[in-house]
N, C-alpha and C positions, 0 to 999 in steps of 0.2 A: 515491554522490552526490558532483557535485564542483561546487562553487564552487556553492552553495545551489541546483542544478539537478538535477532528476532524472530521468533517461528509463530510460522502461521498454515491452517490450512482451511484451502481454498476450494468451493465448489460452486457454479454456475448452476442458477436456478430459473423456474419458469417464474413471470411476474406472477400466479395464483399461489404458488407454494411460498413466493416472499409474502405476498398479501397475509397469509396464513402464519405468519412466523411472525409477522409486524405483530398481529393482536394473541401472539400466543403471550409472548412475553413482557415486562414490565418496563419496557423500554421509555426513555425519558431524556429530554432534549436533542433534535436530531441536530448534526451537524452539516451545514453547507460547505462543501471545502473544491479548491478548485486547484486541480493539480498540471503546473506546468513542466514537464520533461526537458531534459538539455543531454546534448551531444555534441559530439563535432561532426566534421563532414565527415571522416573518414570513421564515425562508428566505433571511438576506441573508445568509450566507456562503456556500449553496448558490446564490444570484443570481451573485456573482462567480467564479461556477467553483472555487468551492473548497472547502475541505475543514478542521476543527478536529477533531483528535485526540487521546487519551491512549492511548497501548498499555503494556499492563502485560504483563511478563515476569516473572516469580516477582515478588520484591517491589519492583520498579524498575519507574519510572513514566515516560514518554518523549512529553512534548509536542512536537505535530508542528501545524505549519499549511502547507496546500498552497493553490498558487493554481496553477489550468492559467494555462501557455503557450502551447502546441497540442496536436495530438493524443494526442503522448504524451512531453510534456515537461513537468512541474510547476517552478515556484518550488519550494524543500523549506525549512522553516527546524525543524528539529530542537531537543530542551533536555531535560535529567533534572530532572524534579520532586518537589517530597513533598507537593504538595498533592494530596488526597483528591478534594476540589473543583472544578471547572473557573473558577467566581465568585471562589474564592478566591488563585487564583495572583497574585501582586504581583511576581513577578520583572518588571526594569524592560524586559532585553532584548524579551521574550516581553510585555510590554503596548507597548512603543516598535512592535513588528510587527505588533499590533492595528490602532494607530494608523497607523501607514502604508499600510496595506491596508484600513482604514477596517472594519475587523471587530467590530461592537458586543462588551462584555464578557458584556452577561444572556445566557448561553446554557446551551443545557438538553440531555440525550441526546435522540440522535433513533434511534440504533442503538447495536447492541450485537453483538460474536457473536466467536467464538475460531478461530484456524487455527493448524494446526500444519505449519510451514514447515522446506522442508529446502532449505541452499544449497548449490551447487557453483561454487566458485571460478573461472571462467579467466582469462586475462591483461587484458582488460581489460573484462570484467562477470561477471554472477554469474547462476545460473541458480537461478533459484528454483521449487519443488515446492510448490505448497499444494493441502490438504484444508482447508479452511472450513466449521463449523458453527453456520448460523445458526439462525432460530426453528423455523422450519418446513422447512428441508430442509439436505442437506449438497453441495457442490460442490468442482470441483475446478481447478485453475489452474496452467498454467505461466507462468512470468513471466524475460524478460531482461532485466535493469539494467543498463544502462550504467556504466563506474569513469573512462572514459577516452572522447574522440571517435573513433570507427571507423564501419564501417560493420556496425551491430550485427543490420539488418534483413537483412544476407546471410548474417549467421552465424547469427542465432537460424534463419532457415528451413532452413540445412544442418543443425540439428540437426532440428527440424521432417518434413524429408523423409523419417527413417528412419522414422519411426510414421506415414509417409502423409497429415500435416499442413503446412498452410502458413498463414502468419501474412500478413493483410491488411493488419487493423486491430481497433485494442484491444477487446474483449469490454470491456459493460460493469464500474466499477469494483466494488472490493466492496461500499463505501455505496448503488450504488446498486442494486448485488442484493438487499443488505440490506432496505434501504426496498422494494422489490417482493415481500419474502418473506411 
Protein backbone atom coordinates (compact mmCIF):
# COMPACT_ATOMS: atom_id res chain seq x y z
CA UNK A 1 0.00 0.00 0.00
CA UNK A 2 1.28 3.38 -0.73
CA UNK A 3 -0.08 6.81 0.19
CA UNK A 4 -3.51 5.27 1.68
CA UNK A 5 -4.17 3.62 -1.94
CA UNK A 6 -4.29 0.11 -2.74
CA UNK A 7 -4.30 -1.69 -6.03
CA UNK A 8 -4.61 -5.09 -6.43
CA UNK A 9 -5.41 -7.66 -9.02
CA UNK A 10 -7.48 -10.48 -8.43
CA UNK A 11 -8.11 -13.87 -10.02
CA UNK A 12 -9.86 -16.99 -8.86
CA UNK A 13 -7.99 -20.18 -9.31
CA UNK A 14 -8.60 -24.08 -9.29
CA UNK A 15 -6.98 -25.56 -6.02
CA UNK A 16 -4.22 -27.72 -8.67
CA UNK A 17 -3.02 -24.34 -10.28
CA UNK A 18 -2.62 -22.87 -6.51
CA UNK A 19 -0.94 -26.14 -5.52
CA UNK A 20 1.44 -25.43 -8.56
CA UNK A 21 2.03 -21.77 -7.77
CA UNK A 22 2.58 -22.71 -3.84
CA UNK A 23 5.89 -24.82 -4.89
CA UNK A 24 6.64 -22.57 -8.02
CA UNK A 25 7.77 -19.82 -5.80
CA UNK A 26 10.01 -19.05 -2.81
CA UNK A 27 7.31 -18.45 -0.53
CA UNK A 28 8.03 -18.18 3.39
CA UNK A 29 5.91 -17.97 6.44
CA UNK A 30 2.33 -18.43 5.56
CA UNK A 31 -0.02 -16.30 7.42
CA UNK A 32 -3.29 -17.36 9.32
CA UNK A 33 -5.63 -14.41 9.43
CA UNK A 34 -9.35 -14.23 9.99
CA UNK A 35 -11.18 -11.62 8.69
CA UNK A 36 -14.51 -10.17 10.29
CA UNK A 37 -16.68 -7.74 8.06
CA UNK A 38 -19.06 -5.04 9.72
CA UNK A 39 -22.05 -3.20 8.31
CA UNK A 40 -25.23 -1.88 9.49
CA UNK A 41 -28.57 -3.09 8.77
CA UNK A 42 -29.27 -0.88 6.16
CA UNK A 43 -26.05 -1.61 3.96
CA UNK A 44 -24.47 1.85 4.04
CA UNK A 45 -21.02 0.98 4.05
CA UNK A 46 -21.66 -1.69 1.40
CA UNK A 47 -23.85 1.54 -0.57
CA UNK A 48 -20.55 3.49 -0.63
CA UNK A 49 -18.45 0.81 -2.15
CA UNK A 50 -16.95 -0.18 0.71
CA UNK A 51 -15.68 -2.15 3.16
CA UNK A 52 -15.10 -2.21 7.45
CA UNK A 53 -12.87 -4.74 8.73
CA UNK A 54 -10.89 -6.31 11.65
CA UNK A 55 -8.43 -9.09 10.74
CA UNK A 56 -7.01 -10.94 13.35
CA UNK A 57 -3.54 -12.54 13.18
CA UNK A 58 -2.67 -14.54 16.37
CA UNK A 59 -3.55 -11.96 18.93
CA UNK A 60 -3.13 -8.65 16.80
CA UNK A 61 -6.15 -6.99 15.70
CA UNK A 62 -5.83 -4.60 12.41
CA UNK A 63 -8.72 -2.28 11.58
CA UNK A 64 -9.06 -1.59 7.96
CA UNK A 65 -11.76 0.64 6.18
CA UNK A 66 -11.76 0.45 2.38
CA UNK A 67 -13.61 2.68 0.09
CA UNK A 68 -13.47 1.63 -3.90
CA UNK A 69 -11.92 4.03 -6.38
CA UNK A 70 -12.22 1.94 -9.30
CA UNK A 71 -12.01 -1.24 -10.34
CA UNK A 72 -9.32 -2.23 -8.62
CA UNK A 73 -8.02 0.60 -6.64
CA UNK A 74 -9.39 1.13 -2.91
CA UNK A 75 -8.82 4.14 -0.43
CA UNK A 76 -6.95 1.73 2.36
CA UNK A 77 -6.86 3.33 5.86
CA UNK A 78 -5.26 0.69 8.05
CA UNK A 79 -4.77 0.84 12.45
CA UNK A 80 -3.83 -1.93 15.33
CA UNK A 81 -6.41 -2.19 17.73
CA UNK A 82 -7.32 -3.90 21.19
CA UNK A 83 -10.82 -3.48 21.04
CA UNK A 84 -12.74 -6.67 20.92
CA UNK A 85 -15.67 -4.62 19.65
CA UNK A 86 -16.18 -2.81 16.50
CA UNK A 87 -18.91 -0.17 18.79
CA UNK A 88 -16.37 0.13 21.02
CA UNK A 89 -13.32 1.45 19.14
CA UNK A 90 -12.86 5.38 20.28
CA UNK A 91 -9.54 5.82 18.76
CA UNK A 92 -10.01 9.53 17.27
CA UNK A 93 -8.01 8.78 13.98
CA UNK A 94 -10.26 5.66 13.05
CA UNK A 95 -13.68 7.74 14.17
CA UNK A 96 -12.25 11.15 12.29
CA UNK A 97 -12.43 8.31 9.04
CA UNK A 98 -15.92 7.39 9.88
CA UNK A 99 -16.78 10.81 9.77
CA UNK A 100 -15.18 11.72 6.69
CA UNK A 101 -16.45 8.93 4.63
CA UNK A 102 -19.77 9.37 6.55
CA UNK A 103 -19.54 5.55 7.86
CA UNK A 104 -22.29 5.35 10.60
CA UNK A 105 -20.59 3.66 13.96
CA UNK A 106 -23.78 1.03 14.89
CA UNK A 107 -22.36 -1.79 12.95
CA UNK A 108 -22.79 -5.40 13.32
CA UNK A 109 -20.71 -8.66 11.53
CA UNK A 110 -22.10 -9.45 8.28
CA UNK A 111 -19.23 -12.18 7.54
CA UNK A 112 -16.74 -13.95 8.76
CA UNK A 113 -14.35 -16.59 7.37
CA UNK A 114 -10.14 -17.37 7.57
CA UNK A 115 -7.43 -17.53 4.71
CA UNK A 116 -4.30 -18.69 4.90
CA UNK A 117 -2.05 -16.31 2.83
CA UNK A 118 1.34 -16.95 1.41
CA UNK A 119 3.36 -13.67 0.02
CA UNK A 120 6.10 -13.36 -2.50
CA UNK A 121 7.90 -10.26 -2.59
CA UNK A 122 8.99 -8.58 -6.05
CA UNK A 123 10.49 -5.21 -6.59
CA UNK A 124 7.56 -3.40 -6.77
CA UNK A 125 4.40 -5.78 -5.53
CA UNK A 126 3.75 -8.75 -3.91
CA UNK A 127 2.10 -11.88 -4.95
CA UNK A 128 -0.23 -13.25 -2.96
CA UNK A 129 -1.53 -17.09 -2.61
CA UNK A 130 -4.74 -17.65 -0.74
CA UNK A 131 -6.92 -20.61 0.23
CA UNK A 132 -10.08 -19.19 2.07
CA UNK A 133 -12.40 -20.93 4.33
CA UNK A 134 -15.67 -19.82 4.39
CA UNK A 135 -19.08 -21.33 5.76
CA UNK A 136 -19.99 -23.35 3.22
CA UNK A 137 -17.19 -23.95 0.87
CA UNK A 138 -13.36 -23.31 0.48
CA UNK A 139 -11.71 -21.31 -2.50
CA UNK A 140 -8.72 -20.19 -3.89
CA UNK A 141 -7.16 -16.78 -5.01
CA UNK A 142 -4.19 -15.25 -6.49
CA UNK A 143 -3.78 -11.64 -5.90
CA UNK A 144 -1.02 -8.84 -7.23
CA UNK A 145 -0.48 -5.61 -5.04
CA UNK A 146 0.73 -3.04 -6.06
CA UNK A 147 4.12 -1.35 -3.62
CA UNK A 148 5.14 1.07 -6.22
CA UNK A 149 3.32 2.58 -9.79
CA UNK A 150 4.16 0.24 -12.82
CA UNK A 151 2.54 -1.52 -15.00
CA UNK A 152 1.41 -4.35 -12.76
CA UNK A 153 -1.38 -5.62 -15.18
CA UNK A 154 1.68 -6.70 -17.72
CA UNK A 155 3.57 -8.41 -15.07
CA UNK A 156 0.83 -10.10 -12.96
CA UNK A 157 -0.30 -11.80 -16.58
CA UNK A 158 3.50 -12.75 -17.56
CA UNK A 159 3.17 -14.71 -14.45
CA UNK A 160 -0.39 -15.59 -15.30
CA UNK A 161 0.69 -17.06 -18.69
CA UNK A 162 2.72 -19.97 -17.29
CA UNK A 163 -0.44 -21.92 -15.78
CA UNK A 164 -2.48 -20.81 -19.01
CA UNK A 165 -4.20 -17.87 -17.13
CA UNK A 166 -4.94 -14.50 -17.87
CA UNK A 167 -6.19 -11.70 -15.79
CA UNK A 168 -9.13 -9.44 -17.15
CA UNK A 169 -10.70 -8.28 -14.26
CA UNK A 170 -10.98 -8.65 -10.56
CA UNK A 171 -13.03 -11.87 -9.48
CA UNK A 172 -15.50 -10.93 -7.19
CA UNK A 173 -13.97 -9.63 -3.52
CA UNK A 174 -13.86 -11.94 -0.55
CA UNK A 175 -16.95 -10.09 1.32
CA UNK A 176 -18.68 -10.72 -1.38
CA UNK A 177 -18.14 -14.40 -1.94
CA UNK A 178 -18.62 -14.55 1.62
CA UNK A 179 -22.08 -13.07 1.73
CA UNK A 180 -23.09 -15.45 -1.51
CA UNK A 181 -21.71 -18.46 0.48
Amino acid sequence: MYDNIERELKLLINEGVYNELLHSYDFHNPITQTNTYFDTENQDVKKQRGAVRIRTIQDKKIFTLKIRKDEYTHYEFEKEISAENINEIEDPEILNWFKHYQIPKNLHPTASFTTLRNVYAFENGELCLDKTHYKNHTDYEIEYEYTSDHDGIHFFNSILEKYGLKWVKNCPSKIARALND
